[in-house]
Predicted model as a PDB file, atoms N, CA, C, CB and O in Angstrom, pLDDT in the B-factor column:
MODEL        1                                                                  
ATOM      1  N   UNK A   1     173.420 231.608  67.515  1.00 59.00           N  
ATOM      2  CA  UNK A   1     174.285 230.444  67.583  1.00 59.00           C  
ATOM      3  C   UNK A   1     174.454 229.801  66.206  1.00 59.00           C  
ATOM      4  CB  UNK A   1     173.725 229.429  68.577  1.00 59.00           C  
ATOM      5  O   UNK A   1     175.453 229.130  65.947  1.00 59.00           O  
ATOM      6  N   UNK A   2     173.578 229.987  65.421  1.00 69.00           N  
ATOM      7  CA  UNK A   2     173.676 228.690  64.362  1.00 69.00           C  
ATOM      8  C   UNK A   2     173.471 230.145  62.627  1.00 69.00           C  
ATOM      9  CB  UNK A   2     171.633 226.941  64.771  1.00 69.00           C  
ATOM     10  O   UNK A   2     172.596 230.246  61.768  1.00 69.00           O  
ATOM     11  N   UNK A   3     174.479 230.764  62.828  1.00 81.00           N  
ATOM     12  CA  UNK A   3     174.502 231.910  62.011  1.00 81.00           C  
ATOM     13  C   UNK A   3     176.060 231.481  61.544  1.00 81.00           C  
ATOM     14  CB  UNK A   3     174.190 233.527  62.845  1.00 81.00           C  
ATOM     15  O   UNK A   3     177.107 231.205  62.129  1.00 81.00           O  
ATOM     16  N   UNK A   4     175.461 231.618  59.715  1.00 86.00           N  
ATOM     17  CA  UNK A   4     176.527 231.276  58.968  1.00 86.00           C  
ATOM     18  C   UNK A   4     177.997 231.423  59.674  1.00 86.00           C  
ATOM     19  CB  UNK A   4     176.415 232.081  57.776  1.00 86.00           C  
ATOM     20  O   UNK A   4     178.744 230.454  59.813  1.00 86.00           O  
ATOM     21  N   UNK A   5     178.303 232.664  60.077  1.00 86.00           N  
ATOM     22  CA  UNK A   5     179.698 232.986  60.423  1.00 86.00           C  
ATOM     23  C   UNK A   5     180.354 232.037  61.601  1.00 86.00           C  
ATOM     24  CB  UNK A   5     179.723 234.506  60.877  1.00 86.00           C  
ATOM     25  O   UNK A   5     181.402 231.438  61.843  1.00 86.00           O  
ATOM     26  N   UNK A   6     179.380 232.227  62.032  1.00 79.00           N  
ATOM     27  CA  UNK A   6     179.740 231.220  63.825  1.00 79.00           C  
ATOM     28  C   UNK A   6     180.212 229.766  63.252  1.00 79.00           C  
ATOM     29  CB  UNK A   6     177.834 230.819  65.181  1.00 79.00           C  
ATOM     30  O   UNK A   6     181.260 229.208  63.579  1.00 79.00           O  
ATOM     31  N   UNK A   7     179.151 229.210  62.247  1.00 80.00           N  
ATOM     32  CA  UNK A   7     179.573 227.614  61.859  1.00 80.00           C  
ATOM     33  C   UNK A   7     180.543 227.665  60.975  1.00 80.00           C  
ATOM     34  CB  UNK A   7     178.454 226.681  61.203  1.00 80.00           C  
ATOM     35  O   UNK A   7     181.410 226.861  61.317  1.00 80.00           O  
ATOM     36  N   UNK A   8     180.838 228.237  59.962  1.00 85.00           N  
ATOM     37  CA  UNK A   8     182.345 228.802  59.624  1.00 85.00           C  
ATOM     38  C   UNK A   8     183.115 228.919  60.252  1.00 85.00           C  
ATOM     39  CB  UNK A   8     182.556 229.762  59.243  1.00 85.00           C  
ATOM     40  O   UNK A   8     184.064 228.364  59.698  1.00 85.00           O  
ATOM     41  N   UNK A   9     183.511 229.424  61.422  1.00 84.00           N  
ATOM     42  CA  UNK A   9     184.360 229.429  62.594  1.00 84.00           C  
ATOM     43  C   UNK A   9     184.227 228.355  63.064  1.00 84.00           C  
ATOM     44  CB  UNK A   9     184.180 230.335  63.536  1.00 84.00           C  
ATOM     45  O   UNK A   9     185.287 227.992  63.574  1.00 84.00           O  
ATOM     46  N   UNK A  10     183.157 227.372  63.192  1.00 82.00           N  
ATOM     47  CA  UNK A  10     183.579 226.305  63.921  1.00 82.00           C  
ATOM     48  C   UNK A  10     183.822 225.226  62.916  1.00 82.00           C  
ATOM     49  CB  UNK A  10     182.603 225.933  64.993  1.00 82.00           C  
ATOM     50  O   UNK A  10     183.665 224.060  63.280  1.00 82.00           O  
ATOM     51  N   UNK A  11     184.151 225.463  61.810  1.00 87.00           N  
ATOM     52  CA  UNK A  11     184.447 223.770  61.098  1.00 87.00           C  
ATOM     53  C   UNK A  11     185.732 223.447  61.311  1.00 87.00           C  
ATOM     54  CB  UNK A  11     184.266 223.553  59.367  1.00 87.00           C  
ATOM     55  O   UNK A  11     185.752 222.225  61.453  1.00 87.00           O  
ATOM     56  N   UNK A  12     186.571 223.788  61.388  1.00 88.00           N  
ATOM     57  CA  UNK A  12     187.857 223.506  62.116  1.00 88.00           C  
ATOM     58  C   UNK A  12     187.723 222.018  63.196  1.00 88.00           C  
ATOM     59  CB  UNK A  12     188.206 225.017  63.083  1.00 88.00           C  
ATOM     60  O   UNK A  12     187.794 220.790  63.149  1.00 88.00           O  
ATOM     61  N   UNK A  13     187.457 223.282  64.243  1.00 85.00           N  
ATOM     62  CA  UNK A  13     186.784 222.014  65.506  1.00 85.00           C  
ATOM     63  C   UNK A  13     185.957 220.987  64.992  1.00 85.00           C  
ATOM     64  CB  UNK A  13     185.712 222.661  66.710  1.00 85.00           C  
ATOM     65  O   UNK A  13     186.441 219.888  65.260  1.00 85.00           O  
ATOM     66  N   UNK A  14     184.512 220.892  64.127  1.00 87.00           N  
ATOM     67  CA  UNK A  14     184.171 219.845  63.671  1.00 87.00           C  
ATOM     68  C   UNK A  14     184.816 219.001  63.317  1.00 87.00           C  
ATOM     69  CB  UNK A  14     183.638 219.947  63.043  1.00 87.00           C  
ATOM     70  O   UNK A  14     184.693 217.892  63.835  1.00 87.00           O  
ATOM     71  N   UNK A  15     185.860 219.267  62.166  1.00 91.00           N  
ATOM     72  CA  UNK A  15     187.202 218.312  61.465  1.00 91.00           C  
ATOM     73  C   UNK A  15     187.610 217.688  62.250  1.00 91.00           C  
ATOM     74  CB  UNK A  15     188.435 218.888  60.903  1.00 91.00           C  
ATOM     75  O   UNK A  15     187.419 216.472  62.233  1.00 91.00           O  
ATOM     76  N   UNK A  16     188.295 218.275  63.188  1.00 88.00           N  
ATOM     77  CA  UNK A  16     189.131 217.672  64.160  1.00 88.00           C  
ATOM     78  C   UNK A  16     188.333 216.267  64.713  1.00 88.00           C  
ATOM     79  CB  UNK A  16     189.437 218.811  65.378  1.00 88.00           C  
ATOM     80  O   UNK A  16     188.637 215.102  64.456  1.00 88.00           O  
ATOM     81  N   UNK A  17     187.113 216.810  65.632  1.00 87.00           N  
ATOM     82  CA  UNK A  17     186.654 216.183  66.425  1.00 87.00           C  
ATOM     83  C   UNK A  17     185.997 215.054  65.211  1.00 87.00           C  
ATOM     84  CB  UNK A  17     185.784 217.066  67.471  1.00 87.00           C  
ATOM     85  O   UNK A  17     185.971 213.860  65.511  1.00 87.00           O  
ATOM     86  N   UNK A  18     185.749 215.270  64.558  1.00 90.00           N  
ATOM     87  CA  UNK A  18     184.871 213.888  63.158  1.00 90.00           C  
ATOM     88  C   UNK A  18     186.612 212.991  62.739  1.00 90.00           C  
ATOM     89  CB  UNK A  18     183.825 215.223  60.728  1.00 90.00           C  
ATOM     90  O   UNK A  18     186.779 211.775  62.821  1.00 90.00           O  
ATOM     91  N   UNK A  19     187.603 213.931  62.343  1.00 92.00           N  
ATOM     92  CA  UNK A  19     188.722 213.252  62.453  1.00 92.00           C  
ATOM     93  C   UNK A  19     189.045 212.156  63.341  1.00 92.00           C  
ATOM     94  CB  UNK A  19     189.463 214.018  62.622  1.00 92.00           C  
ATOM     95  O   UNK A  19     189.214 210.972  63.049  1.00 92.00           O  
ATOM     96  N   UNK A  20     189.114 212.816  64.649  1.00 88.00           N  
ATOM     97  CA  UNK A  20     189.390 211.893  65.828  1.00 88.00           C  
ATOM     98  C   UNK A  20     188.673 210.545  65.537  1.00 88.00           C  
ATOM     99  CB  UNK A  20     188.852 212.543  67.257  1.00 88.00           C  
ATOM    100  O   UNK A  20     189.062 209.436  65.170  1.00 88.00           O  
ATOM    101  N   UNK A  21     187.513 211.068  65.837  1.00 87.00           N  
ATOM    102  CA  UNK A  21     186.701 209.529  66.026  1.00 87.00           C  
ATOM    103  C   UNK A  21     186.835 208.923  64.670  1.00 87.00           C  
ATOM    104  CB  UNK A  21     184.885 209.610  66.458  1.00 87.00           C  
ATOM    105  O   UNK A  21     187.247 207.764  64.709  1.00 87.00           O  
ATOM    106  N   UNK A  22     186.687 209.220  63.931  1.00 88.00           N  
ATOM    107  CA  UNK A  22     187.243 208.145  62.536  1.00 88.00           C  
ATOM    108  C   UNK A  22     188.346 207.107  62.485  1.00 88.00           C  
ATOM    109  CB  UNK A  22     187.775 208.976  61.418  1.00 88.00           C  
ATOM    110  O   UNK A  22     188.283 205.914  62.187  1.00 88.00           O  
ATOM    111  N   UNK A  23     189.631 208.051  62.944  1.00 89.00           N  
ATOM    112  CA  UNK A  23     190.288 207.217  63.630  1.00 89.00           C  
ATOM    113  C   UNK A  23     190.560 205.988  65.139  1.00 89.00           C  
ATOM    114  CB  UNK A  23     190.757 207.876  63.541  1.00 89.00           C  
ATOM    115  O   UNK A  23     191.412 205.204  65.559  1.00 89.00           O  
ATOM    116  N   UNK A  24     189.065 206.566  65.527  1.00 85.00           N  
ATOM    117  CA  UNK A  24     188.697 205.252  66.453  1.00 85.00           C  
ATOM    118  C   UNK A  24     188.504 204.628  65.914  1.00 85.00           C  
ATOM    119  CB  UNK A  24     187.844 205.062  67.283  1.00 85.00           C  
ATOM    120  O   UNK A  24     189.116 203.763  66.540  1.00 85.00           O  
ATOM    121  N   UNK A  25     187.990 203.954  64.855  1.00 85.00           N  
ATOM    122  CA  UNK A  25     186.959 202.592  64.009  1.00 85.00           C  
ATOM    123  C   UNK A  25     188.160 201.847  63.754  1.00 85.00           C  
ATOM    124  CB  UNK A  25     185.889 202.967  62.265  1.00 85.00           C  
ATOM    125  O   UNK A  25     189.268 202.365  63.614  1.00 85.00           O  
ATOM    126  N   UNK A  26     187.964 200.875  63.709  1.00 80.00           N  
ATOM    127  CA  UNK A  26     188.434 199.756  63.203  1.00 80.00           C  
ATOM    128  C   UNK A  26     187.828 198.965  62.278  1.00 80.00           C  
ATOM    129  CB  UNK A  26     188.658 199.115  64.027  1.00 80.00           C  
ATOM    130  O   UNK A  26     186.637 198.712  62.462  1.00 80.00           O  
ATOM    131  N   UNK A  27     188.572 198.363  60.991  1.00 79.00           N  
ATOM    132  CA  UNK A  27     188.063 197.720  59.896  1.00 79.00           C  
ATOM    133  C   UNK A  27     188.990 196.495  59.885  1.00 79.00           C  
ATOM    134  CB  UNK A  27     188.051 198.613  58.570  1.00 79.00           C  
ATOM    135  O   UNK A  27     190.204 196.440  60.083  1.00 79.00           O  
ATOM    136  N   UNK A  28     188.251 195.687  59.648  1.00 82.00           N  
ATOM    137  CA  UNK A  28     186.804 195.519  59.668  1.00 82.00           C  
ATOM    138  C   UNK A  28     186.257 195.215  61.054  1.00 82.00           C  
ATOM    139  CB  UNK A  28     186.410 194.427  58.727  1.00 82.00           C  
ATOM    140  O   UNK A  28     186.994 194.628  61.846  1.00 82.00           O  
ATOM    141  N   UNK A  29     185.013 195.570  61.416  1.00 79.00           N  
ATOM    142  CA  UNK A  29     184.007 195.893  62.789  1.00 79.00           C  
ATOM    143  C   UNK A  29     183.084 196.107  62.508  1.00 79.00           C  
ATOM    144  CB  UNK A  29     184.159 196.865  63.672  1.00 79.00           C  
ATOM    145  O   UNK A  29     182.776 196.375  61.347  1.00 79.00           O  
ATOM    146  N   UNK A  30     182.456 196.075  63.277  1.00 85.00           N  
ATOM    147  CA  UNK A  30     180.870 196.496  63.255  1.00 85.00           C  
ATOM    148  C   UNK A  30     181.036 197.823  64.319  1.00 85.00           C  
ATOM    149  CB  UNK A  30     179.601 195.037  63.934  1.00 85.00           C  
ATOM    150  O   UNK A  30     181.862 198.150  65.171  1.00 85.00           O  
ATOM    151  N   UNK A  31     180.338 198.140  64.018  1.00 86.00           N  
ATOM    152  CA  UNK A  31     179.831 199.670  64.081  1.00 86.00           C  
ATOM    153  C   UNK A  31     178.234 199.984  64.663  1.00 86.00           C  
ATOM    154  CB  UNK A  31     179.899 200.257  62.470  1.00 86.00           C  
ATOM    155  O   UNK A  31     177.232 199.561  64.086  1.00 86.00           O  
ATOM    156  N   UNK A  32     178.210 200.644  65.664  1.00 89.00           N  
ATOM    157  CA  UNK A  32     177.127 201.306  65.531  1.00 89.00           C  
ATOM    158  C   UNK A  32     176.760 202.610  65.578  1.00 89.00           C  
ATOM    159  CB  UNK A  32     176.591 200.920  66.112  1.00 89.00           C  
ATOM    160  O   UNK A  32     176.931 203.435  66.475  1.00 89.00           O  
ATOM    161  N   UNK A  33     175.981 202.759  63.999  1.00 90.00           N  
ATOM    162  CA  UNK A  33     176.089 204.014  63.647  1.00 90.00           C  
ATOM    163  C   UNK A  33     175.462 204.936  63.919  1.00 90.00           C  
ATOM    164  CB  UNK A  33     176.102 204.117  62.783  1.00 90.00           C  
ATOM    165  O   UNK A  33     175.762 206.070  63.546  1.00 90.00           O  
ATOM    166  N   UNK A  34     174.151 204.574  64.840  1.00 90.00           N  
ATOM    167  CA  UNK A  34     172.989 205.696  65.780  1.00 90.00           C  
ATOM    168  C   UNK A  34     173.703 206.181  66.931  1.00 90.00           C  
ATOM    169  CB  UNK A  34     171.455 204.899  66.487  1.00 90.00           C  
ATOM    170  O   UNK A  34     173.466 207.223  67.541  1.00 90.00           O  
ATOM    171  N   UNK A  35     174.589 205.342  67.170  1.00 87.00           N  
ATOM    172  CA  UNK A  35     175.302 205.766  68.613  1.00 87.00           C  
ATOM    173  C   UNK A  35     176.753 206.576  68.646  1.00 87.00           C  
ATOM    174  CB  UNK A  35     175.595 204.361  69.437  1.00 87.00           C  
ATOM    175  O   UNK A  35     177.167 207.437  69.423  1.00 87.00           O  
ATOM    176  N   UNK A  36     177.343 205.957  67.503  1.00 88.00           N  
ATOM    177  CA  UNK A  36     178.347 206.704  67.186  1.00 88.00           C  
ATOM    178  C   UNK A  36     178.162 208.698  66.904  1.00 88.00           C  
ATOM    179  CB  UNK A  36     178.772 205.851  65.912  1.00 88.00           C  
ATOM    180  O   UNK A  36     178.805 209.668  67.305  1.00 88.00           O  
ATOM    181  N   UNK A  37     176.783 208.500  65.907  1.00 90.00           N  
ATOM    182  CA  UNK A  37     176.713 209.590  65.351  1.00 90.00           C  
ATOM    183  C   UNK A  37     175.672 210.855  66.732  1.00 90.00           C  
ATOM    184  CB  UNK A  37     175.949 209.130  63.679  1.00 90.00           C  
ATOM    185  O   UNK A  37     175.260 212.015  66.736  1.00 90.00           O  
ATOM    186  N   UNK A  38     175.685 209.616  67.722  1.00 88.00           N  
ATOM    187  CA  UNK A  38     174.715 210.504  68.780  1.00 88.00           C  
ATOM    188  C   UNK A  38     176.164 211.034  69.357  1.00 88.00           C  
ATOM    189  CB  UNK A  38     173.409 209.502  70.119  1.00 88.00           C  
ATOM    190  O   UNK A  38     176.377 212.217  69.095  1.00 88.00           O  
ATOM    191  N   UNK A  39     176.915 210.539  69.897  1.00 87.00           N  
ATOM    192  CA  UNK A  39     178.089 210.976  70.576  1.00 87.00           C  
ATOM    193  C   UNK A  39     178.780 211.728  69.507  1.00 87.00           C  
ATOM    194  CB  UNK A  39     178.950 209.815  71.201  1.00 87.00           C  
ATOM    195  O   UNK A  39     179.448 212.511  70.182  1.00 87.00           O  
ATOM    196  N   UNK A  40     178.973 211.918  68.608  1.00 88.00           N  
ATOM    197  CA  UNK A  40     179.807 212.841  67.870  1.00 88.00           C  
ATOM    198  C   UNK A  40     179.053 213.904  67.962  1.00 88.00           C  
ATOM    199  CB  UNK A  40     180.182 212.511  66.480  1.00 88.00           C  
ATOM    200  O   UNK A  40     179.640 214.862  68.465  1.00 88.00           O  
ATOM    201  N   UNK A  41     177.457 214.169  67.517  1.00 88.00           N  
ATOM    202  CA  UNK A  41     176.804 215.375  67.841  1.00 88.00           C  
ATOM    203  C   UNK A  41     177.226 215.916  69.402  1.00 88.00           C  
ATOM    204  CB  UNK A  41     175.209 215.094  67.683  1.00 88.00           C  
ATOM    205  O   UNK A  41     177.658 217.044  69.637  1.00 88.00           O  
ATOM    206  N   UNK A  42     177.000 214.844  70.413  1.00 87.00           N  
ATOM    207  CA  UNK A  42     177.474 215.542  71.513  1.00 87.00           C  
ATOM    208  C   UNK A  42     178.412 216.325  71.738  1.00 87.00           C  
ATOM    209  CB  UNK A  42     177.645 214.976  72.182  1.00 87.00           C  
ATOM    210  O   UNK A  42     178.250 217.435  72.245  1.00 87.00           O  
ATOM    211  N   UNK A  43     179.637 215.794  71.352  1.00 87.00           N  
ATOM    212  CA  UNK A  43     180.737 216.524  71.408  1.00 87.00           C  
ATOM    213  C   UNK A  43     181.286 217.625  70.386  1.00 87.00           C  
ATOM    214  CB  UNK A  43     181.535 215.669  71.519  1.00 87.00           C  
ATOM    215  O   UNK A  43     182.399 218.152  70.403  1.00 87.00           O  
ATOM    216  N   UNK A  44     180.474 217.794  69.697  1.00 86.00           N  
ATOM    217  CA  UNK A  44     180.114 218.946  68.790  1.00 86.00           C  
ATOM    218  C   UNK A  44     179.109 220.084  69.185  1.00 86.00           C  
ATOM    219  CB  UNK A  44     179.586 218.371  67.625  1.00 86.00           C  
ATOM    220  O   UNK A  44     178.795 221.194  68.754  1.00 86.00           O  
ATOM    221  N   UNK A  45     178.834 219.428  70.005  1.00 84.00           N  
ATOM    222  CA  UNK A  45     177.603 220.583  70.642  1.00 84.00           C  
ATOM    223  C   UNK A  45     178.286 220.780  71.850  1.00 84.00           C  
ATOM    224  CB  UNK A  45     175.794 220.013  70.951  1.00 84.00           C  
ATOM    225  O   UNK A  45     178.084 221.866  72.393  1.00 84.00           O  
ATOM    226  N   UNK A  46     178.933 220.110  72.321  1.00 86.00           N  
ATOM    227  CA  UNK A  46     179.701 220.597  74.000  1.00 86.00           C  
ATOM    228  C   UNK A  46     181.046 221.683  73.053  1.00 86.00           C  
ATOM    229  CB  UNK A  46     180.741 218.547  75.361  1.00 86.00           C  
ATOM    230  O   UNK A  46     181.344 222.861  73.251  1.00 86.00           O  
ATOM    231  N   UNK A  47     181.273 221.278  72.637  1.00 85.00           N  
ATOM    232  CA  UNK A  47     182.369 222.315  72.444  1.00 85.00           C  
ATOM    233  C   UNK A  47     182.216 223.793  71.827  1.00 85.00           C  
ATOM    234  CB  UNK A  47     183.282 221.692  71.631  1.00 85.00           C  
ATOM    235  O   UNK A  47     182.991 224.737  71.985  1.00 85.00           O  
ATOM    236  N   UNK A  48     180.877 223.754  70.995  1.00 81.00           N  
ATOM    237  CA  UNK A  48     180.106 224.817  70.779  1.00 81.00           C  
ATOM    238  C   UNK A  48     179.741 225.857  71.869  1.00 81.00           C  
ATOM    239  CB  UNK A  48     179.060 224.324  70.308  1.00 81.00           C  
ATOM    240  O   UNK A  48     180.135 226.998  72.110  1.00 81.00           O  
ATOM    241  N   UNK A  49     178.827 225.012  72.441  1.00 82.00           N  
ATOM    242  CA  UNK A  49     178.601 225.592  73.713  1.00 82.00           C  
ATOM    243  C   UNK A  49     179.941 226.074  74.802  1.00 82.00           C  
ATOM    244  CB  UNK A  49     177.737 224.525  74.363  1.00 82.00           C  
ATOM    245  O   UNK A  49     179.838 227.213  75.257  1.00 82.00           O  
ATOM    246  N   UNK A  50     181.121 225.291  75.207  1.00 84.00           N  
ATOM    247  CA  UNK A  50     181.520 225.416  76.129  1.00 84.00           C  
ATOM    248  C   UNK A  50     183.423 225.892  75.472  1.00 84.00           C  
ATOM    249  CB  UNK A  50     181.022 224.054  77.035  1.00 84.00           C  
ATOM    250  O   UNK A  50     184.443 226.267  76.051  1.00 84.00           O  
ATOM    251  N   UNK A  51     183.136 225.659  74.311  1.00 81.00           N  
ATOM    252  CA  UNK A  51     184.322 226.119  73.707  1.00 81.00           C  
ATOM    253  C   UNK A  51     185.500 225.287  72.840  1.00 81.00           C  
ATOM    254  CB  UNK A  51     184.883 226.645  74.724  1.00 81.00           C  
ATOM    255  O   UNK A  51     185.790 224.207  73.355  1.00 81.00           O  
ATOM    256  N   UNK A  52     186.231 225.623  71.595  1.00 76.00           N  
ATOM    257  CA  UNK A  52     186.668 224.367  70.953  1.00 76.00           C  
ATOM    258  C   UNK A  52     187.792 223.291  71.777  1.00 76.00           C  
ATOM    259  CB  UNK A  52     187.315 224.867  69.595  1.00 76.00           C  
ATOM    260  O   UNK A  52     188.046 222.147  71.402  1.00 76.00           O  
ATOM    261  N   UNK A  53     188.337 223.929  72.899  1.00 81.00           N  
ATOM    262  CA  UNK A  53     189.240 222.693  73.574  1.00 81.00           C  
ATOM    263  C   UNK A  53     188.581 222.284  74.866  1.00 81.00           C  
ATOM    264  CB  UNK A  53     190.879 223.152  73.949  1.00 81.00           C  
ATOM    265  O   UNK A  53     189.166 221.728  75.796  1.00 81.00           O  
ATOM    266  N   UNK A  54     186.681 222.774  74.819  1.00 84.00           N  
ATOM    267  CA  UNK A  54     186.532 221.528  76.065  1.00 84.00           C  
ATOM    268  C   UNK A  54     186.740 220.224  75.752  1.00 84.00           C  
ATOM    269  CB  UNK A  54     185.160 221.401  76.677  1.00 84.00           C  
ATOM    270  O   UNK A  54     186.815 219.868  74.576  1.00 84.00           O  
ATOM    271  N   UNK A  55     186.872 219.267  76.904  1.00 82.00           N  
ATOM    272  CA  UNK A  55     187.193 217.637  76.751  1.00 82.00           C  
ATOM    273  C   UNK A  55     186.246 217.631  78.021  1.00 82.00           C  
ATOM    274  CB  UNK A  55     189.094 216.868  76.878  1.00 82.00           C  
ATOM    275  O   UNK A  55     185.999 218.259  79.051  1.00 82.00           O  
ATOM    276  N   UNK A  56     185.866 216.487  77.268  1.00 80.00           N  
ATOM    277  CA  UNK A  56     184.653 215.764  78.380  1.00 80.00           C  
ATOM    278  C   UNK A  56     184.847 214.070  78.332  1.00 80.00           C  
ATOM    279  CB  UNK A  56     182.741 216.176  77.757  1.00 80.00           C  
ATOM    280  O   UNK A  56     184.115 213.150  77.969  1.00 80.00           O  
ATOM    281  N   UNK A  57     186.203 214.148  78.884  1.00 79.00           N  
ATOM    282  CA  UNK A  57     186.557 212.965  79.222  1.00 79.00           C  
ATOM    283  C   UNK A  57     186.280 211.667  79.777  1.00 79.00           C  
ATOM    284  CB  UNK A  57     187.036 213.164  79.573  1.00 79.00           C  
ATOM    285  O   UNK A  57     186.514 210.520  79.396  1.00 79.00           O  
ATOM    286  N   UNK A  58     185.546 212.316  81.085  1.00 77.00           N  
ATOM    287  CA  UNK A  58     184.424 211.083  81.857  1.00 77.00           C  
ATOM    288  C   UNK A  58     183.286 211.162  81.432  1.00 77.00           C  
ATOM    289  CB  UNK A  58     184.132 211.130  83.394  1.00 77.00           C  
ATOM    290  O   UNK A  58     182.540 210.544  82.192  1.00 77.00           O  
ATOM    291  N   UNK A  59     182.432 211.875  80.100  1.00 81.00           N  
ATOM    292  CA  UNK A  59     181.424 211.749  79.425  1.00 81.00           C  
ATOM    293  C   UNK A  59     180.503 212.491  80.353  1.00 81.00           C  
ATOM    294  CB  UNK A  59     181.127 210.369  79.044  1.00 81.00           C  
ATOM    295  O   UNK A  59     179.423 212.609  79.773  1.00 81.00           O  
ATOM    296  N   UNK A  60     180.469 213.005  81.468  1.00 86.00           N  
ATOM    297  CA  UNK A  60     179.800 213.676  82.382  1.00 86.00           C  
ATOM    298  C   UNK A  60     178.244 214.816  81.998  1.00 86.00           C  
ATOM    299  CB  UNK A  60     181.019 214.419  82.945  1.00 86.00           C  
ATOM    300  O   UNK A  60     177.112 215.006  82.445  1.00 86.00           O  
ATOM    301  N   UNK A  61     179.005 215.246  81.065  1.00 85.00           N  
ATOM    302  CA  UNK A  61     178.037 216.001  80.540  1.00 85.00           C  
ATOM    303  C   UNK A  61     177.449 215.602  79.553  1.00 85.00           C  
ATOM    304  CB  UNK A  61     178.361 217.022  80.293  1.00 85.00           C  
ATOM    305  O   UNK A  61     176.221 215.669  79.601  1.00 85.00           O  
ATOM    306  N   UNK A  62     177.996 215.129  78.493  1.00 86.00           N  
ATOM    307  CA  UNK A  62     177.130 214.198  77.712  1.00 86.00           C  
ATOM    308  C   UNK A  62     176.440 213.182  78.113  1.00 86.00           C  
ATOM    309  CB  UNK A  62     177.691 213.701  76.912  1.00 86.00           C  
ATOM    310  O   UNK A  62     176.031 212.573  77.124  1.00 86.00           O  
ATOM    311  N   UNK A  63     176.185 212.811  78.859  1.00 87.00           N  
ATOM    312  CA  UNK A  63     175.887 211.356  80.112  1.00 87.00           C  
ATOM    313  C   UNK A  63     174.350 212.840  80.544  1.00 87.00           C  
ATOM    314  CB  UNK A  63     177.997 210.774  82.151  1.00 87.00           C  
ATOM    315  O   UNK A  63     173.207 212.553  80.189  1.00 87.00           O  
ATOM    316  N   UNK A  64     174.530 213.835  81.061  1.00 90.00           N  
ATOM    317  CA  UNK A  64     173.805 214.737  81.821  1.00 90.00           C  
ATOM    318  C   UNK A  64     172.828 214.849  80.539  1.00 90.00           C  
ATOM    319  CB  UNK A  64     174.645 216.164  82.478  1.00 90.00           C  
ATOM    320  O   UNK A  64     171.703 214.380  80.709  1.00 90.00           O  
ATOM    321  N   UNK A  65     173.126 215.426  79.244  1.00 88.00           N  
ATOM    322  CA  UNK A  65     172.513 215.367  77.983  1.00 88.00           C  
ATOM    323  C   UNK A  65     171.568 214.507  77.632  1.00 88.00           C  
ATOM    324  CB  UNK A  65     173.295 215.230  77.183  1.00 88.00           C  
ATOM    325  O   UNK A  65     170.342 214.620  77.593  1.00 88.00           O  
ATOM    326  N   UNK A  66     172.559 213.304  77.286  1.00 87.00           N  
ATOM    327  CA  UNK A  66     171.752 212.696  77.101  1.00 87.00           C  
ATOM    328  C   UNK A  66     170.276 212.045  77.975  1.00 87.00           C  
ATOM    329  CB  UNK A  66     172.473 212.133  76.740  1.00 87.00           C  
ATOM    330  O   UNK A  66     169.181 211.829  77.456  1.00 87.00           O  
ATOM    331  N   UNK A  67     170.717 211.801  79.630  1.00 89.00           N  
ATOM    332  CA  UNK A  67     169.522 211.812  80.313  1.00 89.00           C  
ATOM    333  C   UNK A  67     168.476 213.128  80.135  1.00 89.00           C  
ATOM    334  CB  UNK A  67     169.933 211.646  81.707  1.00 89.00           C  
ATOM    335  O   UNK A  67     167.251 213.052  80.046  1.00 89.00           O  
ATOM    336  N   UNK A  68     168.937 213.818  80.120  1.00 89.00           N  
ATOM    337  CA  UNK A  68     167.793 214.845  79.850  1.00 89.00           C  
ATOM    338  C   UNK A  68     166.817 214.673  78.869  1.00 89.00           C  
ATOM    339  CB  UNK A  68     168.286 216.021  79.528  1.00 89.00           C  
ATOM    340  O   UNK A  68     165.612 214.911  78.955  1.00 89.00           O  
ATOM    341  N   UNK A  69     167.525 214.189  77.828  1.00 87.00           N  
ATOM    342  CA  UNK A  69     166.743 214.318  76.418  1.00 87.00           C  
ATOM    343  C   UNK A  69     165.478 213.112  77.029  1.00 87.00           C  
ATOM    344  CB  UNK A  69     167.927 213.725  74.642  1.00 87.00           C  
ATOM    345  O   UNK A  69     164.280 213.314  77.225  1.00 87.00           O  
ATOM    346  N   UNK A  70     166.267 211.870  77.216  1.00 88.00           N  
ATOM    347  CA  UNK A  70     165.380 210.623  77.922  1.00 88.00           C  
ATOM    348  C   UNK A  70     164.096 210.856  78.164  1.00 88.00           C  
ATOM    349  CB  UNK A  70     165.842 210.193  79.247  1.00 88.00           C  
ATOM    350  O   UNK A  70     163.118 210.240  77.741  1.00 88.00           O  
ATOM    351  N   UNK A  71     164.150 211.790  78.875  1.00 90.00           N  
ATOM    352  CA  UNK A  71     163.454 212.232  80.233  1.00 90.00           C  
ATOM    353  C   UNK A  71     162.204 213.248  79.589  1.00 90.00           C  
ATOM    354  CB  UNK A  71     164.704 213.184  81.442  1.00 90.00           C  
ATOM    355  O   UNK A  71     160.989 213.315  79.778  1.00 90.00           O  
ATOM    356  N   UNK A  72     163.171 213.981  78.743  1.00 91.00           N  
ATOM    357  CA  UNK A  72     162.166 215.055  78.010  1.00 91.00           C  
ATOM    358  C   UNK A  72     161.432 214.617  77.138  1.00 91.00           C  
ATOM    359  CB  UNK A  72     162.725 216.100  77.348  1.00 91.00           C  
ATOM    360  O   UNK A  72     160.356 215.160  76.886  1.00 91.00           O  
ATOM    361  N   UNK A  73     162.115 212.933  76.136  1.00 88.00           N  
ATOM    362  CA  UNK A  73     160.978 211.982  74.941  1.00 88.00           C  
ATOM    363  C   UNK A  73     159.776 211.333  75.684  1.00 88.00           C  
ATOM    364  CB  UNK A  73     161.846 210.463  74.097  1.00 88.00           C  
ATOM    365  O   UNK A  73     158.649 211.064  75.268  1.00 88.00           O  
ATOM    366  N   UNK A  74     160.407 211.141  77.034  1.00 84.00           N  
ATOM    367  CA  UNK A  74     159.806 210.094  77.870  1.00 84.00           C  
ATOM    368  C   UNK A  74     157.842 209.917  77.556  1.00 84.00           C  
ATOM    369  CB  UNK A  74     160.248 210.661  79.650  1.00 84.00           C  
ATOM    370  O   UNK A  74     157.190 209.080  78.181  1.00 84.00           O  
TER     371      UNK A  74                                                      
ENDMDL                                                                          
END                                                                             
């Protein structure tokens, strides 16, 4: 999974998806940047995994993720 060629192939999709949300922010705002940058990994890792045009719209799986992790620091 995490072999030079594969992440080469996926910086595209990274762009995009780091694009997007950049263009969510608003300036001036506050920001939070542990949470922001937890959900951008998410959706960098869902699309890895599940392919570059999944959308995880109702957060469903990232929501599933992130409880897991919870659960697994706990």
């Amino acid at each position: 999974l995490f072999q030079r060629e594969f992440i080469a192939a996926f910086a595209p999709t990274v762009a995009e998806v780091v694009g997007r949300r950049c263009r969510r922010w608003t300036i001036p705002g506050v920001l939070d940047v542990s949470a922001e940058m937890e959900s951008l990994a998410l959706s960098v890792l869902l699309r890895a995994a599940f392919g570059p045009s999944f959308e995880d719209n109702d957060q469903r799986m990232a929501g599933a993720i992130t409880h897991r992790r919870a659960y697994i620091e706990y």
